[in-house]
C-alpha positions in Angstrom: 23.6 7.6 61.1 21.9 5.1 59.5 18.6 6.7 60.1 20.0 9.9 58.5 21.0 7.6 55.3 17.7 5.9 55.0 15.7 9.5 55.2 18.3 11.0 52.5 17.7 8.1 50.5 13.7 8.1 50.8 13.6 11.9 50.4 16.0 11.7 47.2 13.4 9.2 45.6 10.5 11.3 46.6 12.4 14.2 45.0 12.9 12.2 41.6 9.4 11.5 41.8 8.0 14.8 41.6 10.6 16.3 39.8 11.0 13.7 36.7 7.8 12.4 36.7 8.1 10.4 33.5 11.4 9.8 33.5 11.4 6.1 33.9 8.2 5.9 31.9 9.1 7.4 29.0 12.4 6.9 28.7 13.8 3.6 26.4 16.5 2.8 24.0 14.5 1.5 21.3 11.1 1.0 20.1 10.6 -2.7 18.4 8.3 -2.7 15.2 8.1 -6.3 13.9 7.6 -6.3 10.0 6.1 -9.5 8.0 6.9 -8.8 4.3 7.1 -11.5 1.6 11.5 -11.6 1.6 11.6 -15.0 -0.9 9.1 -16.5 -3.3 6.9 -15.4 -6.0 6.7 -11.5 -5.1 9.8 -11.4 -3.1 11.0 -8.4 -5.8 8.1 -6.6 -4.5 8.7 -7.3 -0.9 12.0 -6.3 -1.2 10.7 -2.7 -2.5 8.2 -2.3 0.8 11.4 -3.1 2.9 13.3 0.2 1.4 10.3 2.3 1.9 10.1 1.1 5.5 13.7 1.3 5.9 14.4 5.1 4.1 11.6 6.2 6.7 13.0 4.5 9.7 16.6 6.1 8.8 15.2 9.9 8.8 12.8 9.3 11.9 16.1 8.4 13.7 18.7 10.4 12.3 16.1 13.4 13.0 16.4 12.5 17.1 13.6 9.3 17.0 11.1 9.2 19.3 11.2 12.1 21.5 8.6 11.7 23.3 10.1 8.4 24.7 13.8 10.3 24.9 15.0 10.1 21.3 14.4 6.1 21.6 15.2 4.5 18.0 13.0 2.8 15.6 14.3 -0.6 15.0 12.7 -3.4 12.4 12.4 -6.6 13.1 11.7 -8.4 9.9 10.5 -11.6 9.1 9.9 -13.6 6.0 6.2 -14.6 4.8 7.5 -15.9 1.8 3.8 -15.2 0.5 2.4 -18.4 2.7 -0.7 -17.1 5.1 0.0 -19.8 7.2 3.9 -18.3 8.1 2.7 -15.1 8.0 0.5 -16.3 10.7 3.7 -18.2 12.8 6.0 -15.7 12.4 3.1 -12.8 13.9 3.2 -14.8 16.8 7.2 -15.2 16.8 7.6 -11.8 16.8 4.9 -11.1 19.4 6.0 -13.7 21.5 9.4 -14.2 21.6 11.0 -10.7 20.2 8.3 -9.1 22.2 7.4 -6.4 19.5 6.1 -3.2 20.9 3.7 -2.8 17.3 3.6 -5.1 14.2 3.5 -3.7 10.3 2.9 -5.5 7.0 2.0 -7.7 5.3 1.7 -6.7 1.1 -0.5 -9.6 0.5 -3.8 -9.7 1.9 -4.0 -13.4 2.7 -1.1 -13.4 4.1 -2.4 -10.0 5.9 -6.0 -11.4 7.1 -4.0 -14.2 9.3 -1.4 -12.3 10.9 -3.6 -9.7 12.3 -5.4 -12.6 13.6 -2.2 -13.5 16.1 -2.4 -9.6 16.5 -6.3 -9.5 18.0 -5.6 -12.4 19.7 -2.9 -10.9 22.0 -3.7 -7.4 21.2 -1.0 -6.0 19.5 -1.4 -3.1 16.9 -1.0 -4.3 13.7 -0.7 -1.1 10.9 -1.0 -2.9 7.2 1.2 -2.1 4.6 -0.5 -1.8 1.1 -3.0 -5.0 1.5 -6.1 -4.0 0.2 -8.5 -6.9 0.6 -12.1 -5.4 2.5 -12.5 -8.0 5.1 -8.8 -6.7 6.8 -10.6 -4.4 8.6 -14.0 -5.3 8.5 -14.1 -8.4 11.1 -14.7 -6.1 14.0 -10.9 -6.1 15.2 -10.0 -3.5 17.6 -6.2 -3.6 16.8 -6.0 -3.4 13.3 -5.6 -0.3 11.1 -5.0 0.9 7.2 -3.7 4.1 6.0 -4.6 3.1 2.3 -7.6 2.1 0.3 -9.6 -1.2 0.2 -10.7 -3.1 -2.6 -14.1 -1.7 -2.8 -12.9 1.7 -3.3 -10.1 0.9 -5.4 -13.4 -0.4 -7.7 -15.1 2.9 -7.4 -12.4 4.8 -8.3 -11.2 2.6 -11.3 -14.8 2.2 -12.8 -15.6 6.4 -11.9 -12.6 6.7 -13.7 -14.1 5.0 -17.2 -17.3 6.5 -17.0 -15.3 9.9 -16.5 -13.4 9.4 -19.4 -16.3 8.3 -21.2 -18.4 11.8 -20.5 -15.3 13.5 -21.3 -15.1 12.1 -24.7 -18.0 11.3 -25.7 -16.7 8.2 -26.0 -18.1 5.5 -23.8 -17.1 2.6 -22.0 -20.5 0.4 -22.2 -18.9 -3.0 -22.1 -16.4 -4.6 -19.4 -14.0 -7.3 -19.1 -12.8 -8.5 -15.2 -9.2 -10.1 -15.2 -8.3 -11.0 -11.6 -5.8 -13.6 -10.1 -7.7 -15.7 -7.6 -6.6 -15.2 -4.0 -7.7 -12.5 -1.5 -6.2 -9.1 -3.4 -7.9 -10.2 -6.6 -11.2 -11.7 -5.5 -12.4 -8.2 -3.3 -11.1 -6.0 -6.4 -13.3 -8.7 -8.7 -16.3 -8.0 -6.2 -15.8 -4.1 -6.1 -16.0 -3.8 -10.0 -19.0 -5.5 -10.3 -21.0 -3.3 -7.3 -19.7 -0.3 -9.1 -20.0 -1.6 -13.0 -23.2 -2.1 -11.8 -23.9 1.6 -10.1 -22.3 3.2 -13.5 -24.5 1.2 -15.8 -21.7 -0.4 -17.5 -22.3 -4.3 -18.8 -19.9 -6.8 -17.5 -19.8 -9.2 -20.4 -16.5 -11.3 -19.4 -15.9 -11.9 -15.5 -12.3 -14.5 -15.2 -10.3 -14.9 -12.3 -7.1 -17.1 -12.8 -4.8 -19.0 -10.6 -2.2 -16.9 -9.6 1.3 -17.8 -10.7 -0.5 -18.9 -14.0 1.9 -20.5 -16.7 0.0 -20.1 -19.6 -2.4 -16.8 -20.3 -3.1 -17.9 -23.9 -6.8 -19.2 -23.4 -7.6 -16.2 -21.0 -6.6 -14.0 -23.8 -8.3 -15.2 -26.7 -11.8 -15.6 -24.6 -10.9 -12.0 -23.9 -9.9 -11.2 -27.7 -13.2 -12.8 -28.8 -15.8 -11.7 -26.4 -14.3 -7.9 -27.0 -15.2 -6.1 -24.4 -14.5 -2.0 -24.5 -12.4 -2.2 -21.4 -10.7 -4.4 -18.9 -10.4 -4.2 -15.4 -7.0 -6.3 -13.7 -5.7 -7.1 -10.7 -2.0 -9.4 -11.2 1.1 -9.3 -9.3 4.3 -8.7 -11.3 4.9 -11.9 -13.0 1.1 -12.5 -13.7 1.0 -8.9 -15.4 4.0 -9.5 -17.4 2.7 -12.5 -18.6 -0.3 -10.9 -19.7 0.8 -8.2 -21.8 2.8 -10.3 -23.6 0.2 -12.3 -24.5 -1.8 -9.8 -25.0 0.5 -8.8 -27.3 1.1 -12.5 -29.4 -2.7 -12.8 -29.5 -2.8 -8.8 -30.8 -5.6 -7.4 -28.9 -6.2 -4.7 -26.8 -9.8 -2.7 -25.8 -10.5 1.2 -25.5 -9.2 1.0 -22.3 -7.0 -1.4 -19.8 -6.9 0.0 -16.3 -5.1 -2.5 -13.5 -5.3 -2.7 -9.8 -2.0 -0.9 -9.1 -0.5 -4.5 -9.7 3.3 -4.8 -11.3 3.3 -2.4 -13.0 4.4 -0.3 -10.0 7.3 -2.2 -10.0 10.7 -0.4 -10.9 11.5 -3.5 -12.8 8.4 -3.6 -14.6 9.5 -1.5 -18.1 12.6 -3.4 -18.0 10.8 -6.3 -19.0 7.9 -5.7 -21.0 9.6 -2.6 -22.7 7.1 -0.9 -24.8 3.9 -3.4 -24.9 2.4 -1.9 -22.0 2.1 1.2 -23.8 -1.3 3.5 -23.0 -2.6 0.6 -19.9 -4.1 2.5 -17.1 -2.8 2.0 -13.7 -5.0 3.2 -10.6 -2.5 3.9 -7.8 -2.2 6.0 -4.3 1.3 6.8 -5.9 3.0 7.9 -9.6 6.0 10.2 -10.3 4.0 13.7 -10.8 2.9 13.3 -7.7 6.4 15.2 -6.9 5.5 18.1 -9.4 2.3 18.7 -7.1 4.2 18.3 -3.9 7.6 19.6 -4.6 9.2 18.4 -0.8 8.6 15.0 -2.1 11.1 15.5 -4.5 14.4 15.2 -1.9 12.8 11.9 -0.3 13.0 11.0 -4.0 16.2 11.8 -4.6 17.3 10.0 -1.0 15.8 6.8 -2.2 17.1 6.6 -5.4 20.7 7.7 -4.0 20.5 4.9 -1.3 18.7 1.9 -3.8 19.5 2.7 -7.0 16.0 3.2 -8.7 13.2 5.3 -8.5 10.7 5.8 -6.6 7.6 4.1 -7.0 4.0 3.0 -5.2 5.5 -0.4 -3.6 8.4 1.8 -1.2 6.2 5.4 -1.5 2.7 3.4 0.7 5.3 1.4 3.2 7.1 5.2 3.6 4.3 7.1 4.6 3.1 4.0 6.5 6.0 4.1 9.2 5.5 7.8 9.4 2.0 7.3 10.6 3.7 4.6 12.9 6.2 7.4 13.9 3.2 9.7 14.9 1.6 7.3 17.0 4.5 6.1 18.9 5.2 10.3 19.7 1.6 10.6 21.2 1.7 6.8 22.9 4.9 8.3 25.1 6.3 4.9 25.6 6.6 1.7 24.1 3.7 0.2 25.5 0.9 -1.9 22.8 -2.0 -0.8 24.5 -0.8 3.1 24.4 0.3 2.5 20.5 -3.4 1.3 19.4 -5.0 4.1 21.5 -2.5 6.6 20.1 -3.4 4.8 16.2 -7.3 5.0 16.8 -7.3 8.7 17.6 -4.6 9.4 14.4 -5.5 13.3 13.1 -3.1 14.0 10.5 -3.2 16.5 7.8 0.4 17.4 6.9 3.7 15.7 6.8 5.9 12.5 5.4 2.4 10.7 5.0 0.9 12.9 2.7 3.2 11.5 -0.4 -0.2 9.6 -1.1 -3.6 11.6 -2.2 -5.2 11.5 1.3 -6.2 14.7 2.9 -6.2 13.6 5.9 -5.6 10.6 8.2 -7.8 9.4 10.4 -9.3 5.8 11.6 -13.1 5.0 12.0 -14.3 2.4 14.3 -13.4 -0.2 11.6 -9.5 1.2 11.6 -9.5 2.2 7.8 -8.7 5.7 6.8 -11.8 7.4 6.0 -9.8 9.4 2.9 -7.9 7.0 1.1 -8.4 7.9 -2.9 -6.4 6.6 -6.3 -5.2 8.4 -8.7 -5.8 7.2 -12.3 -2.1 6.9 -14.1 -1.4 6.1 -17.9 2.0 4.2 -19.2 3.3 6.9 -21.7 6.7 6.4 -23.4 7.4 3.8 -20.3 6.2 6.2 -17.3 3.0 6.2 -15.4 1.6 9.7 -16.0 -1.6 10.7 -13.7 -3.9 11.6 -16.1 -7.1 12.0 -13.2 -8.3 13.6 -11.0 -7.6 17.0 -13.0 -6.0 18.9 -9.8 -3.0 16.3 -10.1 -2.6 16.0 -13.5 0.9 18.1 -14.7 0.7 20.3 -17.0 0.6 18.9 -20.9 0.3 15.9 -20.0 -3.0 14.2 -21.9 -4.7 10.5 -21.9 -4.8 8.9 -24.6 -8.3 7.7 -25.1 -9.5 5.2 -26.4 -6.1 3.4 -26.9 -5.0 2.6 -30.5 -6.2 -0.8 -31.7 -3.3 -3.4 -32.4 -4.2 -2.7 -36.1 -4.2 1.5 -35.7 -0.8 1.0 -33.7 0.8 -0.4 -36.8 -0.6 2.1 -39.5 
């Protein structure tokens, strides 16, 4: 008898086996992406927006069945707070890995606080997917496990100075001078670097190059060396309280050049306009993201609506990158079959998309090289008309009647 239950039992497993295969291996409850945003501090306002981007994704991948290929196992974010300090960034990558065992990690907004948390990432081989950082040297230390969906600094200069000398043959008016305005850590520094290789390539002078601390008190100085040196355009890169501070004193020193284009800096943020009102009025903003986006891609329109019904305000660059982000994330995890690190990077290396929730931004396509950036990662060019950022370039997403203003009125013409 017991003979009989022992070959019942064996010939039951065998059974299993080649019945259900994968069962065991692809079967789990939940999938655990850790998440290192800046949650308090100086851009905690902008953290906060990345978390609802994240979050509005993560509720539709699981209320649409989650990860089937791992049998409809859920999303679930683990966050934790960089606070904008590289150094925690850098503990609480290891936290996560460590202790909460994180199947994949995501973030980081900053890209100081990005560069050291994909260190702890290498290190014990975790994927890491970045979240809006832009700074060059993310993925160009040779690191196997780190990828970005969105652009780096050097094309964000390419695309912001193409955009000038566009504008410039367009018009017949010209940029030949240029001012560089960039807070001093990581995100400023590479855009500073990119704007100068590709002021260079346009044949446009550089006449002013500043870089500031960042969290600056006092802009006064800056502005007047800007005001007197009079360069036709500026170039900026500033978080949200350095870029408020900016145009208003900007606009107590009463300056402003042909043309102000910034680094997709806070002016993306919904509370932006709330603050400055109308003194940001004709700045350029190059962005993966801006409002008539929607009118090009129509479905983008009900994840609109969903965000704004769930947070209250609109949708904007900070929650649109983080969004399509996680649904890159999503992709992965359905081709990796289980939660497994090694099977996540793999799946992110060969990523092929070409449609879907991703495609909010300009790419084309998303794919990796070698390096783990997305080879097609463009800006749009966007301009702050009557306190909305309207893409006036490249032509195919431009809406129709809507026109740059160029140059921008003078202080002086403004008032006439």
């Amino acid at each position: 008898m017991k003979k009989l239950l022992a070959a019942c039992m064996v010939l039951g497993f065998l059974t299993s086996v080649i019945l259900f295969p994968n069962l065991e291996a692809n079967a789990a409850d939940e999938v655990k992406i850790g998440v290192i945003m800046p949650l308090s501090g100086p851009v905690a306002s902008t953290g906060a927006t990345c978390k609802q981007g994240l979050d509005l994704a993560v509720k539709e991948i699981n209320s649409a069945g989650g990860i089937k290929s791992m049998g409809g196992a859920k999303i679930k974010l683990l966050y934790a707070d960089s606070r904008g300090d590289p150094k925690i960034g850098l503990s609480e990558a290891e936290r996560l890995i460590v202790q909460e065992k994180v199947s994949a990690l995501m973030g980081a907004y900053q890209s100081s606080v990005t560069l050291t948390s994909t260190q702890a990432a290498e290190r014990y081989k975790v994927p890491f997917l970045t979240v809006i950082s832009v700074a060059d040297s993310i993925t160009e230390r040779g690191f196997k496990y780190t990828f970005r969906i969105n652009e780096k600094a050097d094309w964000t200069g390419r695309d912001m100075v193409g955009f000038l000398d566009t504008m410039g043959k367009k018009t017949g008016k010209p940029i030949k001078t240029l001012g560089l305005l960039y807070e001093n850590t990581d995100y400023g520094q590479s855009c500073g670097k990119g704007w100068r290789k590709y002021a260079k390539q346009f044949g446009i002078e550089v006449v002013l190059d500043e870089a500031y601390p960042h969290g600056a008190m006092d802009m006064t100085p800056v502005m007047l060396k800007f005001k007197k040196v009079n360069p036709d355009a500026v170039l900026s890169a500033s978080y949200l309280a350095d870029e408020i501070l900016i145009i208003k004193t900007l606009a107590e020193v009463k300056w402003r050049p042909k043309a102000i284009v910034s680094a997709g800096g806070g002016e993306i943020q919904p509370e932006f306009f709330a603050v400055v009102g109308d003194l940001a009025e004709y700045h350029y903003s190059a962005v993966p993201f801006a409002e008539d986006v929607l009118d090009v891609k129509p479905w983008g329109k009900k994840v609109a609506a969903d965000f704004k019904k769930e947070y209250g305000v609109e949708l904007s660059t900070n929650a649109v990158n983080p969004y399509c982000t996680m649904y890159v994330m999503k992709d992965a995890l359905e081709r990796a079959g289980a939660p497994d690190r090694q099977k996540i990077r793999d799946a992110l290396a060969a990523t092929n998309l070409t449609e879907g929730n991703a495609f909010l931004l300009p790419s084309k396509s998303i794919t990796f090289g070698p390096d783990g950036q997305n080879s097609d990662a463009p800006l749009v060019v966007a301009q702050i008309q009557k306190r909305r950022l309207r893409i006036v370039y490249p032509d195919h997403l431009v809406a129709p009647g809507v026109k740059p203003i160029w140059p921008i009125p003078s202080w002086a013409e403004e008032k006439k």
